[in-house]
Each structure stands twice: as C-alpha cells, then as structure tokens.
N, C-alpha and C positions, 0 to 999 in steps of 0.2 A: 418674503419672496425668496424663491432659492437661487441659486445661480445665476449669473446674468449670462454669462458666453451663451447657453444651450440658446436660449430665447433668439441670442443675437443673429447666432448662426442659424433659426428659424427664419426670420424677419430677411439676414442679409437675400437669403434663398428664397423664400416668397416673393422678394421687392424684385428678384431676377427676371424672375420670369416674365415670359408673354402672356397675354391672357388665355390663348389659345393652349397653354402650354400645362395651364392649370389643370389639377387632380378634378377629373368628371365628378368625383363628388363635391369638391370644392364650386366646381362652376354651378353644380346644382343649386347650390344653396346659396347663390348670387354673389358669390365672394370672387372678386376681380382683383390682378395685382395691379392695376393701375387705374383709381378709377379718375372719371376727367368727366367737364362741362358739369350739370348738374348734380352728380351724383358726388365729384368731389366738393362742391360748395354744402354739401348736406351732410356730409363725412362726418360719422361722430368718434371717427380717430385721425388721429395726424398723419402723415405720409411717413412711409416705411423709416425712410431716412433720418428724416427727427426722431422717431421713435427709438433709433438704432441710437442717434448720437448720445441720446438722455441715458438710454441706458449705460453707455460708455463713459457719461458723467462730463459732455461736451456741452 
C-alpha cells in the first residue's frame, strides 16, 4: 500500500458528508456515506471511523 494520509483524507471526507451530498455518480452506484438499519448490518466494510483509526494505527 502506498501512503496512508491520501486514503485518510479520502475516507475522513467521504465519512462527512450527507448522503444527499454524495457525488451523483457515487449515489448511482449505491454507495452511501452512512449506511444504517439493514444495510449497515450487511456492511462488508467497517464504518469510516475504524477504518480511519486502523489506518492511523489506533
């Protein structure tokens, strides 16, 4: 892997947003920045935030 900031500061800025707020191609392709009720129980990635910490090495 190369760099960890770039990603970090992808993820911190994805996790920001509203869903509403998401890039119309993004929301095309059903990528939501928060997902919740079933969809976050079927999540086959972690929540922004752990994802951020791991890469920070928290």
């Amino acid at each position: 892997m190369g760099r960890k900031q770039p990603m970090i500061n992808a993820l911190a800025r994805l996790g920001g947003l509203d869903p509403g707020e998401m890039p119309k191609a993004m929301q095309a392709m059903g990528i939501s920045a928060r997902p919740s009720g079933l969809m976050a129980l079927f999540s086959s990635h972690p929540p922004m935030e752990e994802r951020i910490a791991r890469l920070k090495g928290q």
